[in-house]
C-alpha positions as a LaTeX table, in Angstrom:
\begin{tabular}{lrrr}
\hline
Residue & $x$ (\AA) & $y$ (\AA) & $z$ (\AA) \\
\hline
Unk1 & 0.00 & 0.00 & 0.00 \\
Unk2 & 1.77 & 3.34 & $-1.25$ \\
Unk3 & 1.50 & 6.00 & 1.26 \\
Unk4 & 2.46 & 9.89 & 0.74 \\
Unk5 & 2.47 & 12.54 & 3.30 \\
Unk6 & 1.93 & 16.04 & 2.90 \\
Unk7 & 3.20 & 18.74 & 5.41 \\
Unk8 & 1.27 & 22.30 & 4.54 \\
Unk9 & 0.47 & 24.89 & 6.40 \\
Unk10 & $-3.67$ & 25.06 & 7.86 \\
Unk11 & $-4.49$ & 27.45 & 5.53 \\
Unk12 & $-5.91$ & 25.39 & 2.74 \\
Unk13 & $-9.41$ & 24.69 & 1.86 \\
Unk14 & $-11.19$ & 21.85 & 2.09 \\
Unk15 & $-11.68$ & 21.82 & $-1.80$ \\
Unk16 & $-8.25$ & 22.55 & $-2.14$ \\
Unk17 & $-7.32$ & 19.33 & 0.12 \\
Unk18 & $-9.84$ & 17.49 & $-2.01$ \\
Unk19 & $-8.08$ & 18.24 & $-5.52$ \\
Unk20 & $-4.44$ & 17.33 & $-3.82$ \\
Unk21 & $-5.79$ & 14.09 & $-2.55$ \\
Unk22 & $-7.35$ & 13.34 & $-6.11$ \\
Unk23 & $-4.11$ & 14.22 & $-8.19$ \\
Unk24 & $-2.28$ & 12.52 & $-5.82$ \\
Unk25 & $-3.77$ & 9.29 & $-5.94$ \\
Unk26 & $-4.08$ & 9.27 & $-9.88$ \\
Unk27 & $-0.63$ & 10.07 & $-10.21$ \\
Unk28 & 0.65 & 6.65 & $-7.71$ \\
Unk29 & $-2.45$ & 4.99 & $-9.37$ \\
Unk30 & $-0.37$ & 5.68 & $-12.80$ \\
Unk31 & 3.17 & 5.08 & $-11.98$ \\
Unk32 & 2.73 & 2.66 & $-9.41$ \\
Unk33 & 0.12 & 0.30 & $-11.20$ \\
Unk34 & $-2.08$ & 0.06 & $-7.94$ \\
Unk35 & $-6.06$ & 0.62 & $-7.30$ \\
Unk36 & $-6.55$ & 3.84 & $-5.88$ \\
Unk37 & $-8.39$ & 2.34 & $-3.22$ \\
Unk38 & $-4.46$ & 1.14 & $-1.92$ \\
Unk39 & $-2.93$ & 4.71 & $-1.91$ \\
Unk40 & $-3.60$ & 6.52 & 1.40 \\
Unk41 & $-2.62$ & 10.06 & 1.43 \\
Unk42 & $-2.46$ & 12.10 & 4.83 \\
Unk43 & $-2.27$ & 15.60 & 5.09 \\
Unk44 & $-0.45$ & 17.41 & 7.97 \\
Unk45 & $-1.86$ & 20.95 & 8.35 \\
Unk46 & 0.73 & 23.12 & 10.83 \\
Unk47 & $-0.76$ & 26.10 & 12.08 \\
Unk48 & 0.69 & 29.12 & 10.43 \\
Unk49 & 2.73 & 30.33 & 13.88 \\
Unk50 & 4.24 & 26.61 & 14.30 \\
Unk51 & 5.93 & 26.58 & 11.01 \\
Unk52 & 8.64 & 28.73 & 9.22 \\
Unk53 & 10.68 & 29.03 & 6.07 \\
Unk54 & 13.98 & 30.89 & 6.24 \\
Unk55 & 13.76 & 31.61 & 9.71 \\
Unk56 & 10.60 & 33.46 & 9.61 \\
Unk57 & 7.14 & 32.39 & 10.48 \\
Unk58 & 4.66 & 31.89 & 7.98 \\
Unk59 & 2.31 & 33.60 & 10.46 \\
Unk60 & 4.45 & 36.60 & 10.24 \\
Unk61 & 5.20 & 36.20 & 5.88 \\
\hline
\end{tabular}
């Protein structure tokens, strides 16, 4: 059973989470020659403060 993680911060929508989880599995579906119902993709959604990028927080970008 593939599995992919996805770190990003809490800011996304739930539609946008929907389309990720969608390309995602069509693209492991494809290369991997599996049934999408094996692929399990999990989202980890950081809150903007408990994440940064060059030393700055994305709650403060």
């Amino acid at each position: 059973m593939p599995e992919v993680y996805i770190h990003a911060a809490k800011e996304r929508t739930l539609d946008q989470k929907r389309a990720l989880v969608k390309d995602v599995t069509d693209a492991i579906v494809k290369h991997f020659d599996v049934k999408p119902e094996a692929v399990l993709v999990r989202i980890y959604a950081d809150d903007p403060e408990s994440k940064a990028k060059g030393g700055v927080l994305f709650s403060d970008r």
